[in-house]
N, C-alpha and C positions, 0 to 999 in steps of 0.2 A: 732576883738577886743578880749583882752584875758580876761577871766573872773578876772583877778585881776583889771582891768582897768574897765569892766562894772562895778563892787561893787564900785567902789570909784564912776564913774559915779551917781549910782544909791543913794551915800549917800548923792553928792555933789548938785543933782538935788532934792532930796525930803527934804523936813526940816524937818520933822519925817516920818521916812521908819520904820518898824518889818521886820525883816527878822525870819520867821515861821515858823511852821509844818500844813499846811493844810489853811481857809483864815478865816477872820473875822469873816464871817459867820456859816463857818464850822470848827473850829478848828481841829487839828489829834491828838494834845496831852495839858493835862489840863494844863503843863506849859502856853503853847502860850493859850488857852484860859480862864487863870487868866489874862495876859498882857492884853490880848484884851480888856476882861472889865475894868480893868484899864484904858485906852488908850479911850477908848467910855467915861468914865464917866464925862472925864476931857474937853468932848466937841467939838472937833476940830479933821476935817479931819487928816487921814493919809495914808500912801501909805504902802502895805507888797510886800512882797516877798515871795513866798510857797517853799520852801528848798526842800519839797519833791519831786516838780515837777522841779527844778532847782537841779539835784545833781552836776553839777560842781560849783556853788555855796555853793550847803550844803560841799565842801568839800574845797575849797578854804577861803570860811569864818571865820574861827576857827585862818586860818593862818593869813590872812589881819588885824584880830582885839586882835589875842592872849587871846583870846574866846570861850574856847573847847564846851561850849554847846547852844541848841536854848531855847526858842526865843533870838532876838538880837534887843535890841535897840538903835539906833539913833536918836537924835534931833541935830541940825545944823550941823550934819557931825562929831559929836562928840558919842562916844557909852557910852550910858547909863549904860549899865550891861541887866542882863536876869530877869526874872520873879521874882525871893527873891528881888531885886534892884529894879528893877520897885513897886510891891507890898509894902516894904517898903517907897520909896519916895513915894508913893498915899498918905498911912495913915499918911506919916506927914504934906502933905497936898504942899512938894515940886514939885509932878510931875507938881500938877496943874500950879503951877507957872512959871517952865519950860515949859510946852506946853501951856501959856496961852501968855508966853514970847517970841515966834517964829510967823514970821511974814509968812504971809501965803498969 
């Protein structure tokens, strides 16, 4: 499978996927781990992706979503935006809404 085809796979099969720098746990850089705490706060599993350890990913993705930087989010197959976009939708109290709005 070509990695254009695994990314849709992987957006089509998780209803909120990050695609990252390093994992939830351990974040590699403070963009993906402001998302992350965002993404925790709001309560409800999610699935990542580590770009660093996936580099035909970290370089296909940019192209698939017309989205030069990470983190990258997805809820329903749909791309969120990055860390400022995510950050912003928390504090207006939209993320929660969106991911309290996805059926899991």
């Amino acid at each position: 499978m070509d990695t254009l085809a695994t990314i849709q796979q992987q957006v089509s099969e998780n209803p909120i996927i990050l695609y990252m720098k390093g994992s939830p746990d351990m974040p590699q850089c403070g963009f993906s781990a402001q998302t992350v705490q965002a993404l925790k706060a709001c309560g409800k599993p999610f699935a990542y992706i580590d770009v660093l350890e996936n580099p035909d990913i970290r370089a296909t993705l940019p192209q698939f979503a017309n989205w030069p930087t990470f983190p990258q989010l997805y809820i329903n197959g749909e791309l969120v935006g990055g860390c400022d976009i995510v950050l912003e939708l928390y504090q207006s109290g939209e993320l929660q809404q969106m991911i309290q709005a996805v059926e899991a």
